[in-house]
MARBA-138247 format. One record per residue (C-alpha): residue in three letters; x, y, z. Coordinates in pm, 1 decimal. Example, Ala and Ser with C-alpha at 12.3 -4.5 7.8 and 13.67 -1.06 7.14 Angstrom:
% residues 2
NODE,ala,1230.0,-450.0,780.0
NODE,ser,1367.0,-106.0,714.0
% end
This chain:
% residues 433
NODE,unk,-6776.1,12946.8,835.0
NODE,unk,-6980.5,12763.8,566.6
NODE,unk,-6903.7,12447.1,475.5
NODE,unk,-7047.0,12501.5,87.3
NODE,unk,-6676.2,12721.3,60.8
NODE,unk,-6444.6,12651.5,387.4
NODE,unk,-6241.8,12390.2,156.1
NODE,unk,-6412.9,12440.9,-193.9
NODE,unk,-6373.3,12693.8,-474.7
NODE,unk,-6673.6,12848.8,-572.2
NODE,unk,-6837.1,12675.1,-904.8
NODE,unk,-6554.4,12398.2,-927.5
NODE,unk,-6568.2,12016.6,-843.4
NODE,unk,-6266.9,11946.1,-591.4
NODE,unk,-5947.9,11790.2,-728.1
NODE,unk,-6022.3,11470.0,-727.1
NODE,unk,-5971.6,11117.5,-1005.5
NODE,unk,-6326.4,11165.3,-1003.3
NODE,unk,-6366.7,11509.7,-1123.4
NODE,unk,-6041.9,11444.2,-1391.3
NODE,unk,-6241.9,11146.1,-1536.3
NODE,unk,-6549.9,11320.9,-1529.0
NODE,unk,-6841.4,11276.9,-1822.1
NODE,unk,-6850.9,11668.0,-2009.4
NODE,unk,-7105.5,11884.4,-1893.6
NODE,unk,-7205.4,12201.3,-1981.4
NODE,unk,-7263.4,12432.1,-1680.1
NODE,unk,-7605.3,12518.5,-1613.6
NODE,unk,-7684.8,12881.7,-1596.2
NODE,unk,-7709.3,13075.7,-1206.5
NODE,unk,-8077.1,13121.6,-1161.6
NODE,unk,-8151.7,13541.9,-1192.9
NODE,unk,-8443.3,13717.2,-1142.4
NODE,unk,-8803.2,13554.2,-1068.9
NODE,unk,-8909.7,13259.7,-1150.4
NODE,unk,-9205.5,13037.3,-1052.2
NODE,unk,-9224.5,12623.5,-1047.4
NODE,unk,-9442.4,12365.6,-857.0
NODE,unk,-9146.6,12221.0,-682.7
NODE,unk,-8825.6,12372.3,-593.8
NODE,unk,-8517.7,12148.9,-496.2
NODE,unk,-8211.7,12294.9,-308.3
NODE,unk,-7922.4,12058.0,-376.8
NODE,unk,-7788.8,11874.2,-719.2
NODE,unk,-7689.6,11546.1,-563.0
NODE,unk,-7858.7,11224.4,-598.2
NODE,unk,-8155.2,11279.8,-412.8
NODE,unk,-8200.3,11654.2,-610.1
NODE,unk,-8115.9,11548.6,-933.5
NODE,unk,-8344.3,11161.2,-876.0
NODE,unk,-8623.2,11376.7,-737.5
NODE,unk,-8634.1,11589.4,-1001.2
NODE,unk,-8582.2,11363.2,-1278.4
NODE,unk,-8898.9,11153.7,-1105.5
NODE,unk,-9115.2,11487.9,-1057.0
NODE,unk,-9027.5,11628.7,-1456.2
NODE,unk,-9110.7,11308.1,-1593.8
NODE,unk,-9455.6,11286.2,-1417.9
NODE,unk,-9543.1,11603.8,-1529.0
NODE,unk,-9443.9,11884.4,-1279.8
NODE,unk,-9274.8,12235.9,-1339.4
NODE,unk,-8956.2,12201.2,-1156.2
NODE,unk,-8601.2,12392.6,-1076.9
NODE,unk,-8309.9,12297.9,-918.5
NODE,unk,-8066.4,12500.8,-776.8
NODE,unk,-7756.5,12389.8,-687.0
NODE,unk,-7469.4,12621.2,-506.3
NODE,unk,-7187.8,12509.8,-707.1
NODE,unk,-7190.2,12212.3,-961.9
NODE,unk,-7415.3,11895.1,-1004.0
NODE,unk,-7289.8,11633.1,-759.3
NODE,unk,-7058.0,11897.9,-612.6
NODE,unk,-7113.5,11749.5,-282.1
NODE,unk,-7073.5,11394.5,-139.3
NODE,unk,-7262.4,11272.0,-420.3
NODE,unk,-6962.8,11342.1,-676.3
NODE,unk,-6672.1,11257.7,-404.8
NODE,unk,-6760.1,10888.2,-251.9
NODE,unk,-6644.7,10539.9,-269.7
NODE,unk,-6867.2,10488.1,-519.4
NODE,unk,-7012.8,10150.6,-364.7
NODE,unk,-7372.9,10041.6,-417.4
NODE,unk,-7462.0,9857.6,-82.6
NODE,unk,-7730.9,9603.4,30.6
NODE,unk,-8006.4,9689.2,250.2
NODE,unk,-7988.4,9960.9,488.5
NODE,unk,-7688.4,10139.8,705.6
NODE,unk,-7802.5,9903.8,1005.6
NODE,unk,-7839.1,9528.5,953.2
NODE,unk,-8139.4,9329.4,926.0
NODE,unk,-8110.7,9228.2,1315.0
NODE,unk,-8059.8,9568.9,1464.8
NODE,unk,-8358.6,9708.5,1242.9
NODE,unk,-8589.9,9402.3,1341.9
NODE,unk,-8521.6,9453.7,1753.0
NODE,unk,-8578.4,9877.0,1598.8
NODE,unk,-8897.8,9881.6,1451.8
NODE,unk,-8981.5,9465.4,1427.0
NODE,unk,-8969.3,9220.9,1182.5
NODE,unk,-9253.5,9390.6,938.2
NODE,unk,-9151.6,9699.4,926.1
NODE,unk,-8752.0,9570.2,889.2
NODE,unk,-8830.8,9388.4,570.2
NODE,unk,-9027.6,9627.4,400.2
NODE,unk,-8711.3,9828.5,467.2
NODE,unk,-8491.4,9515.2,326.2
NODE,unk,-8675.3,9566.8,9.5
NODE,unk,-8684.5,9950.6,-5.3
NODE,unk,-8301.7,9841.6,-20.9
NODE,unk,-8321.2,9588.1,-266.3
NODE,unk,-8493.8,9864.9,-454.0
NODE,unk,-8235.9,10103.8,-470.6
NODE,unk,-8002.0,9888.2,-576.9
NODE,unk,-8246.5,9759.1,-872.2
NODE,unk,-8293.4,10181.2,-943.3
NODE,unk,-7959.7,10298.1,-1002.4
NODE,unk,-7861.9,10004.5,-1206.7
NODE,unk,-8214.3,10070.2,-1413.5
NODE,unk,-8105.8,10442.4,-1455.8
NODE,unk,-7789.8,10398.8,-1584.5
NODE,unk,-7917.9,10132.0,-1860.9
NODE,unk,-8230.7,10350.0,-1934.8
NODE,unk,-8047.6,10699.9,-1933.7
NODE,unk,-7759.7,10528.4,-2099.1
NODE,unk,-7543.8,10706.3,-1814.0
NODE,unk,-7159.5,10798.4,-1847.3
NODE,unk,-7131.2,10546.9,-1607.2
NODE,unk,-7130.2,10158.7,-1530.3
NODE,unk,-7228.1,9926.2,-1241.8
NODE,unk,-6993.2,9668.1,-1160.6
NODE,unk,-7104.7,9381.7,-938.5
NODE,unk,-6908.4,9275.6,-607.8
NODE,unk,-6843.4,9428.7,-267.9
NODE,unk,-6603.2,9180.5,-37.4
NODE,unk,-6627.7,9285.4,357.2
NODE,unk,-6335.8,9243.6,569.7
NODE,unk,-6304.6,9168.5,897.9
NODE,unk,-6021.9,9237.9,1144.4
NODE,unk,-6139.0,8995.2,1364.3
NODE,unk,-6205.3,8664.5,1390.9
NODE,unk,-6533.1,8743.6,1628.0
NODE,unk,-6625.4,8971.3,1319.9
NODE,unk,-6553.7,8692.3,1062.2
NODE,unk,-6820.2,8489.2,1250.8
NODE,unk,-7069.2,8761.2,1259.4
NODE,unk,-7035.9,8819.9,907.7
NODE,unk,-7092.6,8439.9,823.8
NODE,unk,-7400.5,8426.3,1017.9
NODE,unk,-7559.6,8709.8,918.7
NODE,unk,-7512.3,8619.7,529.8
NODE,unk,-7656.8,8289.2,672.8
NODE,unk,-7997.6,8467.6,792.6
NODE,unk,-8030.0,8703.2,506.4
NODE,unk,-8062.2,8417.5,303.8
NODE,unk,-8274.1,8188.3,541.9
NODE,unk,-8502.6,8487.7,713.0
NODE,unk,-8473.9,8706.6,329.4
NODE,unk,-8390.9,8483.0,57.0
NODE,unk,-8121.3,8693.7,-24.7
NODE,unk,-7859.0,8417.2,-144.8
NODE,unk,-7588.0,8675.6,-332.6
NODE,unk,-7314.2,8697.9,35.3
NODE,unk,-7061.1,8421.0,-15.8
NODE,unk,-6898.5,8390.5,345.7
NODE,unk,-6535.5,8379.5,267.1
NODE,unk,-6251.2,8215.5,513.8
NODE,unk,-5900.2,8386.5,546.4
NODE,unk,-5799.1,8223.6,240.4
NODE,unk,-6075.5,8266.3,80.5
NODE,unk,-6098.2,8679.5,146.8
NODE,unk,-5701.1,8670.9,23.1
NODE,unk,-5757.9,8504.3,-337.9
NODE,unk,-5964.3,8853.5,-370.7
NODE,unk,-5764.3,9110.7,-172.2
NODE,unk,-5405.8,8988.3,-108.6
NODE,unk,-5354.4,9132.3,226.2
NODE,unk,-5231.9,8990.8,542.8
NODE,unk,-5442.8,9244.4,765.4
NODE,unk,-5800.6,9089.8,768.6
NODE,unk,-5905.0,8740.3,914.9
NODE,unk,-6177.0,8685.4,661.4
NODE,unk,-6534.7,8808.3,595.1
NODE,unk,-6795.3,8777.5,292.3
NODE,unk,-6889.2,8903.9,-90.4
NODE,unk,-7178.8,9033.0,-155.1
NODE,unk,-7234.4,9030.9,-520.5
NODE,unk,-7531.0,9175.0,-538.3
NODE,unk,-7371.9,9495.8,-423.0
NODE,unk,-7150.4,9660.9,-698.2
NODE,unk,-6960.0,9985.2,-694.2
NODE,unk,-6952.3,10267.7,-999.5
NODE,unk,-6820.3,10602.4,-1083.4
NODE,unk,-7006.5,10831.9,-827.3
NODE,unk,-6962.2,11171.4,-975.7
NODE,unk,-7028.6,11036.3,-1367.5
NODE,unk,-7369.6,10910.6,-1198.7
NODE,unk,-7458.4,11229.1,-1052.7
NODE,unk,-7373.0,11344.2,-1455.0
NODE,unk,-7595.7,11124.9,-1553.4
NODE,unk,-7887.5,11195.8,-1359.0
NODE,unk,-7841.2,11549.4,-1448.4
NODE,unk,-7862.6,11491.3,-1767.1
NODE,unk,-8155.7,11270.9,-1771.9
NODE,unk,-8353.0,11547.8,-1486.3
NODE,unk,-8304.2,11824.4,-1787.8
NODE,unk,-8370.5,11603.5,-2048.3
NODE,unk,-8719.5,11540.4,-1878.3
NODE,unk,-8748.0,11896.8,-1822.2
NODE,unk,-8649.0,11995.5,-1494.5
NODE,unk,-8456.6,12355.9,-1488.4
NODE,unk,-8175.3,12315.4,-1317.3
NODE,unk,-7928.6,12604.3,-1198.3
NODE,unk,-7588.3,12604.4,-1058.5
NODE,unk,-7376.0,12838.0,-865.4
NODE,unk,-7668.5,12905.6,-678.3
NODE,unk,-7674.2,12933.6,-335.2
NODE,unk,-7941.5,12909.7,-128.9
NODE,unk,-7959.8,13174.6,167.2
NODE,unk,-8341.7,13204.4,292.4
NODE,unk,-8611.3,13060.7,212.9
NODE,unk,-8968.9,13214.4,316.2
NODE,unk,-9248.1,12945.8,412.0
NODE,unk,-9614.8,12955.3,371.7
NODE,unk,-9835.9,12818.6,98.4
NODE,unk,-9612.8,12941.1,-156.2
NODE,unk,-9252.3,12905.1,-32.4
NODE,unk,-8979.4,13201.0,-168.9
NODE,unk,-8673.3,13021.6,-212.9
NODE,unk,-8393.2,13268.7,-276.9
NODE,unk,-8024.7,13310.6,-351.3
NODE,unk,-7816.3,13618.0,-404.6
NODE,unk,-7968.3,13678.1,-750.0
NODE,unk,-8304.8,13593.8,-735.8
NODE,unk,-8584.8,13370.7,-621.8
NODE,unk,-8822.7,13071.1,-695.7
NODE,unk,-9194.0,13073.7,-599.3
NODE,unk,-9278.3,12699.2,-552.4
NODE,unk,-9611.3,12501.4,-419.0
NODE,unk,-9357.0,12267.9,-281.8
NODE,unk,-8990.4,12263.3,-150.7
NODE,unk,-8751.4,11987.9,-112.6
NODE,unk,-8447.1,12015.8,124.9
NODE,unk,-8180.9,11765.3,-34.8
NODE,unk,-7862.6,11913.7,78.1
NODE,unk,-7709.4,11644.6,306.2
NODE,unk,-7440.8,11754.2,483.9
NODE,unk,-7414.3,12136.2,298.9
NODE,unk,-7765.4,12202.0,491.2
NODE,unk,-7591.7,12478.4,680.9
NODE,unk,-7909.7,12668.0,889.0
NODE,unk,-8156.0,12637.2,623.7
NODE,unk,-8361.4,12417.1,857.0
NODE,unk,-8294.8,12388.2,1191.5
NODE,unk,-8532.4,12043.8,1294.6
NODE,unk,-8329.5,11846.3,982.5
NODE,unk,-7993.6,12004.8,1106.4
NODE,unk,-8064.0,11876.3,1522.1
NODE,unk,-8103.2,11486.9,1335.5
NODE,unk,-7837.0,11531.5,1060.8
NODE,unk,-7485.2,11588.0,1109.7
NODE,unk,-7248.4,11671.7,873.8
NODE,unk,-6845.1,11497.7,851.3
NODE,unk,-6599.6,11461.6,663.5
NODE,unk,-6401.0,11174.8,482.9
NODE,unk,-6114.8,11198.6,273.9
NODE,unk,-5995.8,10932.0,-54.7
NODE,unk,-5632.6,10913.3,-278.5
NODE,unk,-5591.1,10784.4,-552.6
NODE,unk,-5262.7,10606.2,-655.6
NODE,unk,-5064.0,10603.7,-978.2
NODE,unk,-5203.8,10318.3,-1222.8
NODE,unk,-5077.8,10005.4,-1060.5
NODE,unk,-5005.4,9844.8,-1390.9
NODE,unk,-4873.3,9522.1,-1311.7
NODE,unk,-4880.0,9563.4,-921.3
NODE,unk,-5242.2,9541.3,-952.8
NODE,unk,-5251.0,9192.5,-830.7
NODE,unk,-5084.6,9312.2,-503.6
NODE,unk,-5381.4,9486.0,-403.7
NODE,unk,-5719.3,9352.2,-560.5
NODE,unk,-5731.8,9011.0,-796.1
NODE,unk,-6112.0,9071.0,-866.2
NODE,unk,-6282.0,9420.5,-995.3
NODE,unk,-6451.0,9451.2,-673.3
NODE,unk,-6526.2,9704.0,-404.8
NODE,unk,-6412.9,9653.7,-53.7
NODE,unk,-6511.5,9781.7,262.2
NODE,unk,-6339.6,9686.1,625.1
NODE,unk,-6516.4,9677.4,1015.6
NODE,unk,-6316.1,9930.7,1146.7
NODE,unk,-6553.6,10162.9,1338.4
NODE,unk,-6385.5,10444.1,1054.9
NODE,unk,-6412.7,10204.7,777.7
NODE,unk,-6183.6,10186.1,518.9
NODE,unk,-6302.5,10145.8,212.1
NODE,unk,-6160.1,10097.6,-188.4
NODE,unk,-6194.4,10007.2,-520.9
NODE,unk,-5982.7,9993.4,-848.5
NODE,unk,-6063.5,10297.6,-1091.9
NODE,unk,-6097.9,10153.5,-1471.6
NODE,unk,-5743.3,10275.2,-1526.8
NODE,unk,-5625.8,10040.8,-1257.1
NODE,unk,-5554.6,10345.7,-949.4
NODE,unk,-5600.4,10197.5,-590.6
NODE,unk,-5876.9,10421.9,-462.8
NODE,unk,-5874.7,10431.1,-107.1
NODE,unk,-6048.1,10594.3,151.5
NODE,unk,-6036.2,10615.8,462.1
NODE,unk,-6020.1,10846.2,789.7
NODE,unk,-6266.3,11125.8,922.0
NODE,unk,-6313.6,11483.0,1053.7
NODE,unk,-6520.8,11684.9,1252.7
NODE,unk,-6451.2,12025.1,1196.7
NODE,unk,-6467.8,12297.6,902.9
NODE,unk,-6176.5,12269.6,760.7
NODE,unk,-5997.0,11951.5,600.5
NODE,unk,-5696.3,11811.5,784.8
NODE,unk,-5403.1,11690.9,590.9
NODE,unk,-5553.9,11453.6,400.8
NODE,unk,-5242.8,11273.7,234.0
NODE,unk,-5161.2,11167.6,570.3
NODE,unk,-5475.3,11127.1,711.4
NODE,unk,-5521.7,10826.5,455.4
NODE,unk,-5198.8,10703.6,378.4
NODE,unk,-5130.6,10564.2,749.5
NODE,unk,-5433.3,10316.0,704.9
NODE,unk,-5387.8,10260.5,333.1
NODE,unk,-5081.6,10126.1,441.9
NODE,unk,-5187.3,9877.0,732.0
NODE,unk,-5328.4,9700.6,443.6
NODE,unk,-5105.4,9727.1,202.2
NODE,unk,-4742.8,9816.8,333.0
NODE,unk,-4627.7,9691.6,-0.7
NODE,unk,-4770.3,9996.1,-167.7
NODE,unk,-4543.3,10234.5,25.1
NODE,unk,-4359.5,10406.2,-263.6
NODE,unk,-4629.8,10414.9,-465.0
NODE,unk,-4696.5,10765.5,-568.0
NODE,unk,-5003.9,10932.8,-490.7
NODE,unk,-5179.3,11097.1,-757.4
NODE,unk,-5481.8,11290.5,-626.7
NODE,unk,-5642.5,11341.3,-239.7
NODE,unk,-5943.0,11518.2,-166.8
NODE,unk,-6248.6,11512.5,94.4
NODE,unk,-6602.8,11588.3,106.1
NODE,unk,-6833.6,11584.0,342.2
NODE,unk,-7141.9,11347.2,387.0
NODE,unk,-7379.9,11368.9,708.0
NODE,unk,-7456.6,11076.4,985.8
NODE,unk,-7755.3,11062.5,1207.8
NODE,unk,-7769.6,10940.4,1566.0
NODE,unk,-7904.2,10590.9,1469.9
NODE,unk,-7729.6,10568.0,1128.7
NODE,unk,-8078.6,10586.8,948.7
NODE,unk,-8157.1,10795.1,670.5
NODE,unk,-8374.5,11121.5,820.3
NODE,unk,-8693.5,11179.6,592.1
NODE,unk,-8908.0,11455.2,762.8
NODE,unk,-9160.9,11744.1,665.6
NODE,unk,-9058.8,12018.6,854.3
NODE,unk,-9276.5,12236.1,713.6
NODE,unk,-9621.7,12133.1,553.0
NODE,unk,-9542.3,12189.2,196.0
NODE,unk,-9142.0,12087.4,224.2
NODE,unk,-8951.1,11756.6,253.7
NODE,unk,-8649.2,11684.4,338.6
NODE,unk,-8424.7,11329.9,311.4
NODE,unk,-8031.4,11340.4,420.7
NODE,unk,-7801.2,11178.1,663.4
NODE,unk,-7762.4,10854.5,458.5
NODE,unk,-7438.8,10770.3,695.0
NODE,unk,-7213.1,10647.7,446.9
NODE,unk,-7469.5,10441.7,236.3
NODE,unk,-7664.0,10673.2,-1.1
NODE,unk,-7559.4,10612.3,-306.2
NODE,unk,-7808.3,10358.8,-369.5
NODE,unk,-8055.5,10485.8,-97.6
NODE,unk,-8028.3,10894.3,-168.3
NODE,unk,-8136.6,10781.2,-562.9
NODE,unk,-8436.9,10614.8,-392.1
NODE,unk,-8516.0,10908.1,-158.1
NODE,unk,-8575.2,11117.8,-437.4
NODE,unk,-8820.3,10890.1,-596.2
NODE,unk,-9032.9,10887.4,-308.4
NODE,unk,-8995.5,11235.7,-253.9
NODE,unk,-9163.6,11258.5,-582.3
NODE,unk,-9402.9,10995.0,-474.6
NODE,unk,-9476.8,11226.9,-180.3
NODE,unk,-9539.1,11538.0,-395.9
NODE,unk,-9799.8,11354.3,-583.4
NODE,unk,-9970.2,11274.7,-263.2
NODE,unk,-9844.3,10866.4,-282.4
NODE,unk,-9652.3,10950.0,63.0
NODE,unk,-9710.6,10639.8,211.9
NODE,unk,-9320.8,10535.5,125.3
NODE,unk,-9252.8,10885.3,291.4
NODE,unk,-9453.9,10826.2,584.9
NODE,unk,-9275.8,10484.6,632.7
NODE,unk,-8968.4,10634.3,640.9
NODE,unk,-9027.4,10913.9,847.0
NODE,unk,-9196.3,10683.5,1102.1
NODE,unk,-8837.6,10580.0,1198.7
NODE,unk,-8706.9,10676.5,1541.7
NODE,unk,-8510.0,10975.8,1444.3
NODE,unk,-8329.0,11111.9,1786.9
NODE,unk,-8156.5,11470.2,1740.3
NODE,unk,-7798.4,11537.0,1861.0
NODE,unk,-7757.2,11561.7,2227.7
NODE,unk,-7639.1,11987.3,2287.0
NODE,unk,-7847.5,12052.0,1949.2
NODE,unk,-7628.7,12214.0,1668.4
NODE,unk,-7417.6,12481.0,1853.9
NODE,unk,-7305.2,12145.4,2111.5
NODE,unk,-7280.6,11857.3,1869.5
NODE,unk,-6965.9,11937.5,1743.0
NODE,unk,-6762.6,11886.8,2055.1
NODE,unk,-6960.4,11586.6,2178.6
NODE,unk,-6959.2,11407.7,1837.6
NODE,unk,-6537.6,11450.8,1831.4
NODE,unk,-6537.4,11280.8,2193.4
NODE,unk,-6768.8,10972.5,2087.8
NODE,unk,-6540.1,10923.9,1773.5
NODE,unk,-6257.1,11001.8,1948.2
NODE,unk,-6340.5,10711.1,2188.7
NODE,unk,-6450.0,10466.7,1891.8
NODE,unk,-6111.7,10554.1,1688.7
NODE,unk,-5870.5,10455.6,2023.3
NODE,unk,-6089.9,10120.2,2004.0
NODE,unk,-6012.4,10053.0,1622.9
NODE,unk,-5637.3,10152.9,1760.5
NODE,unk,-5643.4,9908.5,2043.6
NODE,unk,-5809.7,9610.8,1841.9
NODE,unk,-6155.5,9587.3,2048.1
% end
């Protein structure tokens, strides 16, 4: 079964508030026949559509081909939240790779935050960045964490934008009797994912790029000219870049043995109207420390978008109830409150929760398995992707230094043993630890 169709239609965004709300664009034609470009890209999502929108504006011949739509994939379904720094904190990358190397990785951070925001003001995107992510903590053990680590980014960073926040303090932003306190970071921010994905489309044509959709990649042929080719035709490219995140399927098998692919699942509530207040008193994003976080936002037409549980299979479970159950531990108020829209998508994890940049092949690169925080950090990739192509890898290099274990049982075997390690971490959520 491939995951590019198991729960999609071919050529269509899923059902989702997103894809309702969605900025009009006009389909891109299926690449047919021949064609010939210095850099082929397989995947529309951010890192694609940012590569190629970096690599058309410095002056290279490139095509995109995407198997269904522009941000079809996890790009066009997320939270939408722009995070801080990296996946891991600032202490767990300093005892990874030491203190050097985990700032330069603070800032690649800081970066991508700086980039997306810059892109949708330059590009004047469909699209707009709203400041403020609030962590909550089920714990007080976590509540203390949380303080102290805002407390070192600013002391050991000078990153002064996390405002620890006491019980109280957490409720005066999100009403809800389940969390013990935690933080706002409001230097983070939170957008319209799929409208961004839009936007960068837009903006990777305008600067030339050829882009094609409801193109699916099956082979591609390596040597000093790669043949990259779908059902009807092919590209001849100098240079390849692999940005399909969790949709890889066996396209390359050392990026698929580091990068696994899951899914998550969001609804979307009627507008709240006046009930609003019951759920968030600040246009903020929130995101929780359960090991499967739960994570939300208000759209701009006031819907509680919520997301929350995960999957480890082909096929989608039931997603209504897969996310109403924890929607509703923190906010049992909201219990007859219709839902308007549920859908999934899948995005792809590594071992160490690092983002996996890697040359598997001399002329082709590769960046995926963001783990939940590539919004800001997949836009980045594909800048220094395009960096890389004009021989200024050193970004690259940097990246794909990073310890990068593969999956214990490789990909036939990392199925099963991922669904027992979740398995394990979702009884501990259950239990409180």
């Amino acid at each position: 079964m491939n995951l590019l169709f198991a729960n999609d239609r071919a050529g269509q965004y899923p059902g989702s508030w997103y894809a309702e709300t969605a900025a009009p664009l006009t389909p891109f034609a299926q690449l047919k026949g021949r064609t010939r470009a210095d850099v082929c890209i397989v995947g529309a999502g951010y890192t694609g559509l940012s590569a190629a929108l970096h690599l058309a504006r410095a002056g290279y011949d490139v095509v995109v081909l995407e198997a269904h739509r522009v941000g079809f994939g996890a790009s066009g379904r997320n939270g939408g939240q722009v995070g801080s720094g990296q996946r891991l904190e600032q202490d767990d990358l300093e005892k990874m790779v030491g203190l050097p190397t985990a700032r330069k990785l603070w800032d690649l951070g800081q970066e991508s935050k700086a980039l997306v925001k810059d892109l949708i003001r330059d590009h004047a995107m469909p699209c707009t960045f709203r400041p403020g992510i609030a962590h909550a903590c089920w714990h007080d053990r976590e509540v203390a964490h949380s303080h102290a680590y805002a407390e070192k980014l600013s002391r050991d960073y000078g990153y002064d934008e996390i405002t620890p926040l006491d019980r109280a303090g957490l409720q005066a932003i999100l009403p809800s009797d389940a969390y013990k306190g935690g933080d706002i970071d409001r230097g983070a921010g939170h957008l319209h994912p799929l409208n961004f994905a839009i936007g960068l489309a837009q903006a990777a044509a305008s600067a030339g790029a050829r882009l094609h959709e409801n193109s699916v990649v099956h082979d591609i042929k390596h040597g000093a000219t790669a043949i990259v080719r779908t059902a009807q035709g092919h590209v001849e490219a100098d240079h390849v870049v692999l940005a399909c995140n969790g949709y890889l399927g066996g396209l390359d098998g050392q990026v698929a043995n580091r990068v696994m692919p899951i899914n998550n699942f969001i609804v979307a509530t009627e507008p709240l109207g006046d009930r609003v207040a019951q759920v968030l008193r600040e246009n903020v994003a929130v995101a929780d420390t359960k090991f499967v976080v739960n994570y939300w936002r208000l759209s701009e037409d006031n819907r509680l978008l919520f997301g929350g549980g995960e999957s480890y299979g082909y096929r989608f479970p039931d997603i209504l109830k897969t996310v109403r159950k924890p929607m509703l531990e923190v906010y049992p108020a909201l219990k007859d409150v219709p839902i308007t829209h549920a859908w999934g998508g899948t995005l792809a994890i590594t071992m160490n929760r690092m983002p996996c940049f890697i040359r598997p092949h001399p002329n082709v690169l590769s960046a995926s398995g963001y783990s939940g925080h590539g919004v800001a950090m997949a836009t980045l990739a594909g800048k220094i992707i395009a960096e890389a192509v004009a021989a200024q890898a050193e970004r690259f290099d940097l990246l794909a230094s990073l310890p990068m274990p593969r999956f214990p049982g490789g990909t036939l075997m990392r199925w099963p043993i991922l669904v027992l390690a979740m398995t394990w971490f979702s009884m501990r959520d259950r239990l409180g630890h």
